[in-house]
N, C-alpha and C positions, 0 to 999 in steps of 0.2 A: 531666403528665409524671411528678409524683412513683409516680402512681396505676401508669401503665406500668413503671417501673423497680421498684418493687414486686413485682410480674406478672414481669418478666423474673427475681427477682431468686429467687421461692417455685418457678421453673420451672426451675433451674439442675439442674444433674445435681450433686451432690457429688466431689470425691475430696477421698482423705485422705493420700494415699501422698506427700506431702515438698512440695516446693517448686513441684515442673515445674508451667506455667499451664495450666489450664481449655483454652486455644484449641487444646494438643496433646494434649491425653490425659484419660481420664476408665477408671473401672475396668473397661469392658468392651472398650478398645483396648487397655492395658496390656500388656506380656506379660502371659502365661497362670500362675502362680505353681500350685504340685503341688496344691494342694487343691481346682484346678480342674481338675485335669488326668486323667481319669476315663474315657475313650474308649480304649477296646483292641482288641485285632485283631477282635475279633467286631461291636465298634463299629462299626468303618470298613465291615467285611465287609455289615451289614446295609444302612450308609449307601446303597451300591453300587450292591447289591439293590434299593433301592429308586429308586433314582435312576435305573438302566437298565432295569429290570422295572418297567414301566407302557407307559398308551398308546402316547406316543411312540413309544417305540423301537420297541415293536409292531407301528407302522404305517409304519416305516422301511424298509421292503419294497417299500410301496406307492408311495413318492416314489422310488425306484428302478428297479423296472419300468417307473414312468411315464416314464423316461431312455432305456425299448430295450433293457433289460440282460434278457438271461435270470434264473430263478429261482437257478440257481446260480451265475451272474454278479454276481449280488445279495449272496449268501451270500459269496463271495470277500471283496467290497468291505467287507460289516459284519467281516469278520473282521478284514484289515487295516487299517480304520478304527479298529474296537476295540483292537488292540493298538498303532498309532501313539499313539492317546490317552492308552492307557496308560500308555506311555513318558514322554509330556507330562506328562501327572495326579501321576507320581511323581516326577519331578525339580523338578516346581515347587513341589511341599508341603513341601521340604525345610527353605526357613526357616522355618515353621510347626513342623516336627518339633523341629528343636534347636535354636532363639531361643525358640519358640511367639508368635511374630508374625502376624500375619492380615495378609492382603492391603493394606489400605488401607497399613497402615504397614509393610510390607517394600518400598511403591515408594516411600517417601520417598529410600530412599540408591539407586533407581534414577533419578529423576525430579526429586528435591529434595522441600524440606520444602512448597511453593506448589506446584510443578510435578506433583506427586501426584492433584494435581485433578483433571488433566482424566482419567487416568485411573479414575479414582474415579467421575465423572460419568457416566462411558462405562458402566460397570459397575451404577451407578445405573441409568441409561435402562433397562438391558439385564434388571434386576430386575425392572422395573413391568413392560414386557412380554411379561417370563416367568412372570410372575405372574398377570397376566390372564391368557394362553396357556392356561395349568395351571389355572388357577382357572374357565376356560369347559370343557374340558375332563372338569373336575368335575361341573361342572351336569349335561354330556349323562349322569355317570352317576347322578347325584339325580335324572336324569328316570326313567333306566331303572326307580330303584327307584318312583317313583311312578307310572308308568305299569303297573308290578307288579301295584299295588293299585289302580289305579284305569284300568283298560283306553282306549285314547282319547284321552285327555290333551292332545289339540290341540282335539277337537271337545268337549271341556269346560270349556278358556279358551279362547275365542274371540281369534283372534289381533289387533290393532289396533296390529300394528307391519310395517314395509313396509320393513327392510335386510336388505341382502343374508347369508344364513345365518341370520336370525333371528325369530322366533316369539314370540308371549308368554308360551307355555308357557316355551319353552327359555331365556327370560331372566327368570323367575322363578324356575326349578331354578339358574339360573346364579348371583342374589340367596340363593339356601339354601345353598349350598354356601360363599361368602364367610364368610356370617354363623356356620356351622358351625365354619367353620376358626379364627375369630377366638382361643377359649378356647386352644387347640393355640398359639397365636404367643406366649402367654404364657409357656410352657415355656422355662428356659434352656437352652443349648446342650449342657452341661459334665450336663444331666439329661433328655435326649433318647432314654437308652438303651433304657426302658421300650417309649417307644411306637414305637420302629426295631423292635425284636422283635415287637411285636404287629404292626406295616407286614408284615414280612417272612413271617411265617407266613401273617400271610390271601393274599395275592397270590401266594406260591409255591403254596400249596394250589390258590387258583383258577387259575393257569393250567396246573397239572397234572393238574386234572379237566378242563378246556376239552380239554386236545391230546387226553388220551384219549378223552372226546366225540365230540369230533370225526372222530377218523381212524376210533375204534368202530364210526359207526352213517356212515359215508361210501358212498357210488355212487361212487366213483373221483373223480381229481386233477379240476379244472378244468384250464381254460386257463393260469392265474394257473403252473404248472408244466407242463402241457401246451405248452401257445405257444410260436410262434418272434416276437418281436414284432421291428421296426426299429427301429433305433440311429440316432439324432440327429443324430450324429457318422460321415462318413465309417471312422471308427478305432472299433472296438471297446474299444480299448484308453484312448483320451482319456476317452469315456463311464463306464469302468471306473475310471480317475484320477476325474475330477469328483465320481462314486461317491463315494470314499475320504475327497475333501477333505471332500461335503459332511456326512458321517459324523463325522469332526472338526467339523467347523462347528456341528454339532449339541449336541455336550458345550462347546464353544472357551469359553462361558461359565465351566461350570465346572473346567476348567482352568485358567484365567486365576487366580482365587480359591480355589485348594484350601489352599492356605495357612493361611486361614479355620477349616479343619476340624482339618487337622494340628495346629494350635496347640494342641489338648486332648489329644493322644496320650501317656497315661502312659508310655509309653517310642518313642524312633522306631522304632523294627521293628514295633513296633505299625502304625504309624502305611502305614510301608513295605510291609510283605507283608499287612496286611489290604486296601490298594490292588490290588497285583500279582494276588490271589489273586482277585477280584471284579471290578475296574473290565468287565474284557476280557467277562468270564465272563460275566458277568448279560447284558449288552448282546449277545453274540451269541445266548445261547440265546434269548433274549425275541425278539430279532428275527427269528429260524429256527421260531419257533414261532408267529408271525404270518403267513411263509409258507404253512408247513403246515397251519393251521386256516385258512387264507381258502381254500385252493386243495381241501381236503376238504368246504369247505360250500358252494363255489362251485354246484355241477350244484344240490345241493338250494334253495337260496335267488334261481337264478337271476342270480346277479349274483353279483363277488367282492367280499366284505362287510372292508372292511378296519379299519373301525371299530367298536372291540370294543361300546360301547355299539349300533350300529347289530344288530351281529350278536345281541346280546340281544332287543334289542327285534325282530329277523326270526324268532327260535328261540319267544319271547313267543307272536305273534300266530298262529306254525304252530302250535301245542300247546297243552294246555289246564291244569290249575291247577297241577298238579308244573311245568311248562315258567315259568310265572310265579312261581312259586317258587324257583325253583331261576334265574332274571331277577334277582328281588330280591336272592337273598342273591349273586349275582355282581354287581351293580352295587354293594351296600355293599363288598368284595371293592376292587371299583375306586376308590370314594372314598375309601376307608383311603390307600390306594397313590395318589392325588394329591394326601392330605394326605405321604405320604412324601417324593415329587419339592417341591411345591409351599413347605412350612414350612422343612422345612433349607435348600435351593436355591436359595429365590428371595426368600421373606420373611426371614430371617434373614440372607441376603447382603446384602440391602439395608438391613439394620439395622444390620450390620456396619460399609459403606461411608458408612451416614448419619452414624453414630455418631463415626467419623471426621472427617466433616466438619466438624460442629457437635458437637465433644465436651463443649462446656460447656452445651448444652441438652435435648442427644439421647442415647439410650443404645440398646443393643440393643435392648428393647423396643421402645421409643415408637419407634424407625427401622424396625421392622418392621411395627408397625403404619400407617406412614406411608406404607410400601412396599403394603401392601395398601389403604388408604385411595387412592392417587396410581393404582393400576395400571384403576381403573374406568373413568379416562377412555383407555383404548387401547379398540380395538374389535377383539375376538380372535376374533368368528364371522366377519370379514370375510378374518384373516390365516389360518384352518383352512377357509374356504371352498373349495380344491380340492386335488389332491396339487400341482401345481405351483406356488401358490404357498406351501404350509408349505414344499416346499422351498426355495423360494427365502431362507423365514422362516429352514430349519435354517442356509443354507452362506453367505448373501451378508456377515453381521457378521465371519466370520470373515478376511474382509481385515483389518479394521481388528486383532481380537483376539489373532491371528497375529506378527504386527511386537512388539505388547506383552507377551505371551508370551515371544518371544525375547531383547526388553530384560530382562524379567525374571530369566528362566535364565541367559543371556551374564555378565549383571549380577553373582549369585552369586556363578556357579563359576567364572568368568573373571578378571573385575574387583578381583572381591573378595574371591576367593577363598577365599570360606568364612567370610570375617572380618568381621562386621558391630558397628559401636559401637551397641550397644541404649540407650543412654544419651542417644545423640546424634540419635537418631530421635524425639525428645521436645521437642527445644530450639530454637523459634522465633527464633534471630538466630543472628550472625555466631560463636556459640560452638559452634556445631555443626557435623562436617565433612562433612555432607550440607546444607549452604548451598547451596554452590557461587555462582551467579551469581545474587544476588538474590532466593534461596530457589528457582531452580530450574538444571537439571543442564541446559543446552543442548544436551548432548550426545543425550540420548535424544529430546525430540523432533523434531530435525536425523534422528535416523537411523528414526524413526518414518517421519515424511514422505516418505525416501527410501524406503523398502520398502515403502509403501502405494500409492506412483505407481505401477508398472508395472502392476498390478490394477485400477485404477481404469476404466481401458476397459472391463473385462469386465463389473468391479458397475455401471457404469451402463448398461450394455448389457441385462444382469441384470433390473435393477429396472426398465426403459424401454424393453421390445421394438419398439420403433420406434427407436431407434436401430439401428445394424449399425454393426458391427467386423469388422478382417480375422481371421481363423481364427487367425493365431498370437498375435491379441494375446487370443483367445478363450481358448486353449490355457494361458497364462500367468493366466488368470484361474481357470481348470481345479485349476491347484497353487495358488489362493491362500494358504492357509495354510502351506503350507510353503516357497512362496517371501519370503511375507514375513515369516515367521520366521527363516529363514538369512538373507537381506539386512539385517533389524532387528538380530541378532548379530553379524555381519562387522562392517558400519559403526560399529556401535556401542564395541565392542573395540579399532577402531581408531583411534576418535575418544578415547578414552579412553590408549590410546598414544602418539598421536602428539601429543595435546595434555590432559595429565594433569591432576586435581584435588589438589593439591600434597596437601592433609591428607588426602584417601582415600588416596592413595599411601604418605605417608609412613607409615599405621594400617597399611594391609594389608604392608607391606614391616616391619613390626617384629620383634620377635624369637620373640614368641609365635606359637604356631603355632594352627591353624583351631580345635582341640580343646581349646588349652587358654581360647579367647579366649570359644567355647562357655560351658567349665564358672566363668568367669568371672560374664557376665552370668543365667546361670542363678542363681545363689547370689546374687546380688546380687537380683536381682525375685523368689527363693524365698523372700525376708525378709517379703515383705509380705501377708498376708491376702487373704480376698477382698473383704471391705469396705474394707481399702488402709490399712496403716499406713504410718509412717517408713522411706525405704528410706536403707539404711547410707551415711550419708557419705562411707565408705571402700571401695573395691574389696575385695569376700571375694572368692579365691580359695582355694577348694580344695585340701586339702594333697596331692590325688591327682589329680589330673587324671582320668585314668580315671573318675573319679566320673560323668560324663556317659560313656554311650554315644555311641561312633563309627561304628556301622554305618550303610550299610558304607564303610570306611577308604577308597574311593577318590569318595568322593562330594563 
């Protein structure tokens, strides 16, 4: 026993910053304090880039047409999917930009100091299987580049593996690319900016030589924009909606947690127009340009090649040592770019959220690497095994991410107007006014449950094609995302109305207003270091208020 507490004891994360216990906080949930705070427009801008400019989105085309949608039907949908998201992306980073809070701890005063969890778990699970996702993804392009150099690649490991999507070549490249990534998850957050700019320049270059490639040396459109295909959906327009949601569904992840990112924004407009200016952007051109390169190499390849790795290796085996060359360095090209999506997105979310968890043992590292450790056991060639089911993979979470989303934002701008005790987002008992009911808010998830029911038909319809539902409760399953986002907000606002949390109330109704409650706890967590000194006993405010940026005033 003494031996274990020992162990537990050389394994603890430190902090240094006052009093608050180990079980709330440690220096990487903390606020964000200015000397970590080092992410500016061009920051976010590359984030973006990289987060919407890779496979995925690329092949977001192909989970759409596979719906009946025409080519430009498609197009419609990523548009307005990109920029509802958008909307979403920026209103929720908000407490990140001016608290610099990260997710796990801005759902304390939505959910309570306990009640955080489940949301936190949720975003957990969603980490490891986005991780693998990304992380198998990566493999197919470590084959590309070895199949580059070494023509065959399947009739030179012999395969002696028998699941569905999988090889033992392909789970070998899938093994090099984990192990590649590892060095990368070491990287902190607040010193990411480096290898975002290197992300950004290879992948913009490579798919700007692709499109022109492509449309260059094409024999006319394929079918892939040729075609009239049928629609699933009696309604063009339903199929069109679904579209939209599952386009949302697709990012709902990182929406839910952008918070995460904001928290580093040396000033919020940073934080806000380096979003506004990219989120939209990157996501439609990338997906507009995976139309167009499949439907220009469609007649030459025989087939519409929607897998960019595929399309290398079809471009490979037509041509001869420029074509493998020119293989390689697009497949290094694509594993830069799903170390971009994969490390900030999905390994450091989960680091974020673990770190939360267990703040007295865990910190952003070691929760990311935990995150990549834990995601081995999902099996990701099984979940990219056709377009119908990634998409089911993009849109069906978004029931649940949706409703959470909505607590979250309602929560803010509604609730709370803007007014968060950063103080009390720390404080494990009845001295904090995000207790509420036992360390959790009943309120949110009462109104969670209600706005996840009416969807529920659809997602298990969804996931269980042997099940059938009637068309409207299909329909209803169609908006899930934005139905249970407004039902999640309604109830919630009004559950908080009609039956108030007396010290949220009495905080948010005080005399201070949003901006100056801001420049408040800002001064007060700018006292402390990044190794975490003493934070002030006493409330600094500001002798200017102004001193924090309010853009913009109505938010």
């Amino acid at each position: 026993m003494a031996r274990l507490t020992g162990l537990l004891k050389k394994l603890e994360v430190p902090y240094e910053g006052g009093t608050l216990p180990n079980r709330w906080i440690n220096n990487d949930i903390k606020p964000i304090e200015k000397g970590r705070r080092t992410w500016t427009f061009w920051t976010f801008h590359n984030l973006w880039v990289l987060t919407n400019t890779n496979i995925s989105t690329y092949m977001t085309g192909s989970s759409l047409i596979a719906l009946g949608l025409t080519w430009w039907q498609a197009i419609i949908v990523i548009i307005v999917g990109a920029i509802l998201s958008t909307v979403f992306i920026v209103l929720n980073s908000m407490p990140g930009a001016f608290y610099h809070l990260g997710f796990p701890i801005a759902n304390r005063y939505v959910w309570g100091m306990y009640g955080s969890s489940f949301v936190i778990y949720n975003r957990i699970l969603l980490s490891l299987v986005w991780y693998a996702v990304q992380a198998w993804i990566g493999g197919q392009c470590v084959y590309v580049c070895l199949e580059a150099i070494w023509p065959n690649l399947e009739d030179r490991i012999p395969n002696h593996l028998h699941a569905t999507g999988l090889t033992s070549a392909s789970f070998l490249t899938y093994w090099i690319f984990c192990l590649i990534s590892l060095p990368l998850i070491w990287i902190r957050p607040h010193k990411l900016k480096a290898f975002l700019y290197i992300g950004v320049a290879s992948i913009m270059i490579f798919e700007i030589v692709l499109l022109i490639w492509a449309l260059a040396t094409m024999d006319g459109f394929g079918d892939t924009i040729t075609g009239h295909p049928d629609t699933q959906d009696t309604s063009v327009g339903w199929s069109i909606m679904y579209g939209i949601i599952s386009a949302i569904g697709g990012i709902a992840a990182g929406i839910l947690n952008q918070s995460d990112y904001a928290r580093f924004t040396r000033r919020p407009r940073d934080a806000i127009y380096g979003q506004l200016a990219s989120a939209a952007t990157y996501s439609i051109l990338s997906s507009v340009v995976g139309i167009l390169v499949t439907a220009a190499t469609q007649r030459r390849y025989g087939a519409p090649l929607w897998s960019l790795p595929d399309l290398l290796i079809a471009m490979m085996h037509a041509g001869g040592s420029r074509s493998r060359a020119a293989g390689f360095f697009g497949g290094v090209a694509l594993v830069i770019s799903q170390w971009g999506i994969n490390i900030p997105g999905n390994a450091l979310s989960g680091g974020f959220d673990l770190a939360a968890t267990f703040p007295g043992y865990i910190n952003i590292r070691r929760g990311a690497y935990i995150t990549a450790l834990l995601s081995m056991v999902v099996n990701p060639w099984q979940l990219l095994a056709t377009a119908s089911t990634f998409l089911a993979v993009l849109s069906s979470y978004g029931v649940f991410l949706g409703p959470m989303t909505g607590l979250m934002i309602s929560s803010y701008y509604i609730v709370n107007r803007r007014k968060i005790n950063v103080d009390d987002l720390f404080k494990g008992n009845k001295t904090s006014i995000y207790w509420y009911s036992y360390g959790i808010n009943w309120r949110a998830p009462l109104a969670w449950a209600i706005s996840v029911f009416p969807c529920m038909p659809g997602f298990v319809s969804n996931v269980n094609n042997d099940i059938h539902i009637s068309i409207g409760w299909t329909r209803v399953y169609y908006l899930s995302f934005l139905v249970g986002f407004a039902i999640a907000a309604v109830v919630f606002v009004a559950l908080h109305h009609f039956f108030p949390a007396p010290s949220v109330k009495d905080f948010v109704l005080g005399p201070a207003t949003a901006k100056q409650v801001m420049a408040e706890y800002q001064a007060r967590w700018d006292a402390t270091e990044e190794n975490g000194i003493a934070i002030p006993s006493e409330t600094v405010v500001p002798k200017d208020a102004h001193d924090v940026e309010s853009f913009p005033k109505d938010i």
